[in-house]
C-alpha positions as CSV (number, residue, x, y, z in Angstrom):
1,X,36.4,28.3,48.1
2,X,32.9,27.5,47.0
3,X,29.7,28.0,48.3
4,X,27.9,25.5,46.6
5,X,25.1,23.7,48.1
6,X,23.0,20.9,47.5
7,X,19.9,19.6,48.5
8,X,20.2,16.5,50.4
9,X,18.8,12.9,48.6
10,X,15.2,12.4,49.9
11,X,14.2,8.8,49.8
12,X,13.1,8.5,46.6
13,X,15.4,10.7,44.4
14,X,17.0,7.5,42.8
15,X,15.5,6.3,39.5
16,X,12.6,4.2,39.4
17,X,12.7,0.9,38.3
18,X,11.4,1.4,34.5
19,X,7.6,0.3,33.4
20,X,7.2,-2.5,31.5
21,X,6.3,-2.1,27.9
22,X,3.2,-3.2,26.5
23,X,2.7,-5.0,23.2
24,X,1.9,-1.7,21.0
25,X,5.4,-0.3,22.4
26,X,3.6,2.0,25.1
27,X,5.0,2.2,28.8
28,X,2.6,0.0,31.1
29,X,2.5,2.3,34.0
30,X,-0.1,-0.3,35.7
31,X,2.4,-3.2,36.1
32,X,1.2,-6.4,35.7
33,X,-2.7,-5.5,36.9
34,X,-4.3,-4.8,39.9
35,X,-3.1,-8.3,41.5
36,X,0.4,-6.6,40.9
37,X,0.2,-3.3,42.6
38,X,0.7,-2.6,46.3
39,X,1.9,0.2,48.0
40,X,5.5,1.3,49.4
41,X,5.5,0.7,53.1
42,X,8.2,3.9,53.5
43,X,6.5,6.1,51.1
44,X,3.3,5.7,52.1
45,X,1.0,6.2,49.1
46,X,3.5,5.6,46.5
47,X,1.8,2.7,44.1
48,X,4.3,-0.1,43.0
49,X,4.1,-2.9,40.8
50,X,5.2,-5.6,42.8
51,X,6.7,-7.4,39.4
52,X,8.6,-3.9,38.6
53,X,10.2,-4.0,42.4
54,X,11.1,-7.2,42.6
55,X,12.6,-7.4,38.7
56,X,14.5,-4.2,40.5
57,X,15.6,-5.7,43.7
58,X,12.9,-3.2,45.7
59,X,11.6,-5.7,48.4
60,X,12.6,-7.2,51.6
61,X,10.9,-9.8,53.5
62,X,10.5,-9.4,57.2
63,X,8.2,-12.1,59.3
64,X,7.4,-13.7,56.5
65,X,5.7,-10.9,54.6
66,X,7.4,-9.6,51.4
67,X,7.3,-5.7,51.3
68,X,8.0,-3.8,47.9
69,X,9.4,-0.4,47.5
70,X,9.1,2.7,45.2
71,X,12.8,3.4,44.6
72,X,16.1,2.3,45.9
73,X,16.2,4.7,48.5
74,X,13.3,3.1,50.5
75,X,14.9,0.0,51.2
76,X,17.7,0.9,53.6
77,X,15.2,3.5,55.1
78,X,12.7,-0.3,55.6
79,X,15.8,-1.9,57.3
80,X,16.4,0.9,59.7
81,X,12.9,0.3,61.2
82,X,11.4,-2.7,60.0
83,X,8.3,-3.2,62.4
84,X,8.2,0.8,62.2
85,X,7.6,0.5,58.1
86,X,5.3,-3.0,57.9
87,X,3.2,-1.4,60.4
88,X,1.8,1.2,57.9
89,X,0.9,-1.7,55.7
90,X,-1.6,-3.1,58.3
């Protein structure tokens, strides 16, 4: 027997949907501009290019509102508690 242990997933431990690159072949960590970025509703804080997510699959719409998240992780975490997670985008 083993004792080996691991640390369990945290919401965002899953990769990142991969920034766009930029004409000079340098990551564009800013998305598409500041029209493009918005903030993960389950990782409060966490920036996101709304193009990046939703390239990705990140987003879910609930009452007509599209929400878009940092990492795979946060969207079954959204769907557990929908109304829980829109509410910290008010």
């Amino acid at each position: 027997m083993t004792n080996d242990t691991q640390a369990a997933p945290t919401c965002c431990s899953t990769t990142a949907p991969k920034p766009a690159v930029t004409a000079n072949g340098r990551d564009n960590l800013l998305g598409g501009g500041a029209d493009d970025m918005t903030t993960c509703p389950v990782m409060v804080g966490s920036p996101v290019s709304k193009k990046a997510a939703e390239a990705a699959g990140l987003f879910r719409d609930f009452e007509g509102q599209r929400y878009y998240f940092c990492c795979a992780g946060c969207g079954p975490a959204f769907d557990s508690d929908p109304a829980k997670f829109a509410a910290n985008m008010a």
